[in-house]
C-alpha positions in Angstrom: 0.0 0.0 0.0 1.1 3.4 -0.6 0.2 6.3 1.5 0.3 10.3 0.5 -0.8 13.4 2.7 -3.4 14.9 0.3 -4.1 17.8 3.4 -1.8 19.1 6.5 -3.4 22.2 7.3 -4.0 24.2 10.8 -7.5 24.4 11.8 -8.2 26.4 15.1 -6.8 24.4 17.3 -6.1 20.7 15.2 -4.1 19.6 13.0 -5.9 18.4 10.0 -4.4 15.7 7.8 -5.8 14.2 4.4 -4.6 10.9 2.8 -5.0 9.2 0.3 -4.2 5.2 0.1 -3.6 3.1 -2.6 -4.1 -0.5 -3.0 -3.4 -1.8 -6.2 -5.8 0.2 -8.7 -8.1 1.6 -6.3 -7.9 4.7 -3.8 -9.3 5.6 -0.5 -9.2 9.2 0.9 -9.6 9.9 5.0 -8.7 13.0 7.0 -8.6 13.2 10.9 -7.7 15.8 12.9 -5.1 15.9 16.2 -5.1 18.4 18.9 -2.1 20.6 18.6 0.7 20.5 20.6 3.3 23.0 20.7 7.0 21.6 19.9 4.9 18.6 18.0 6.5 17.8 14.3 5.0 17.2 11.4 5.9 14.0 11.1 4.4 13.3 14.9 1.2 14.8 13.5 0.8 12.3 10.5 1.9 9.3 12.7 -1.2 10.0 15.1 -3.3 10.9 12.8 -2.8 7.6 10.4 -2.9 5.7 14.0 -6.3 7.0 14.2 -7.0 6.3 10.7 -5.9 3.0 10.4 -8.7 1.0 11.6 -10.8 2.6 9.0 -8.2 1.8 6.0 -8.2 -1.7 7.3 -11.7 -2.4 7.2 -11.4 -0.5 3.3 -8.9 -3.4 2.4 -10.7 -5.6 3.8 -13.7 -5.1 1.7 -11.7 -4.8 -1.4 -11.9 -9.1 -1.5 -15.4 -8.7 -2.5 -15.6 -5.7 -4.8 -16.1 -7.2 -8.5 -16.6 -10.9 -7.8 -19.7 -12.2 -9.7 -23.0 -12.9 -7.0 -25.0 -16.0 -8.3 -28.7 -14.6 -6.2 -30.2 -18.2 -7.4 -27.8 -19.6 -4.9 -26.8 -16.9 -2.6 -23.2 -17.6 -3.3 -20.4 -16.2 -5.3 -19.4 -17.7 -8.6 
């Protein structure tokens, strides 16, 4: 997987942080924001805020297995 930081912006008091993950041909975009800390780096922000993200790109990848298999609805199965 490949990730890129598609936002890193200051809003009020979080930092808000965009990616953008790529599995094979397909993309998933999520943003989360972390409370800022003075004397924090940018690369502490994007650490936290992909910790907070990852459950959700997990469960993404997870469904991927499915997407474009052929569903037989006779049998309730996939072919």
């Amino acid at each position: 997987m490949e990730y890129q930081i598609k936002n890193f912006q200051t809003d009020g008091d979080q930092k808000f942080v965009g990616f953008l993950v790529r599995n094979a041909d397909k993309t998933f975009a999520i943003d989360k924001r972390v409370p800022l800390v003075n004397g924090k780096t940018d690369e502490q922000y994007v650490q936290e805020a992909l910790a907070l993200a990852q459950p959700e790109i997990n469960e993404w990848v997870a469904s991927q297995s499915i997407v474009g298999r052929k569903w037989n609805p006779q049998t309730n199965s996939f072919e």
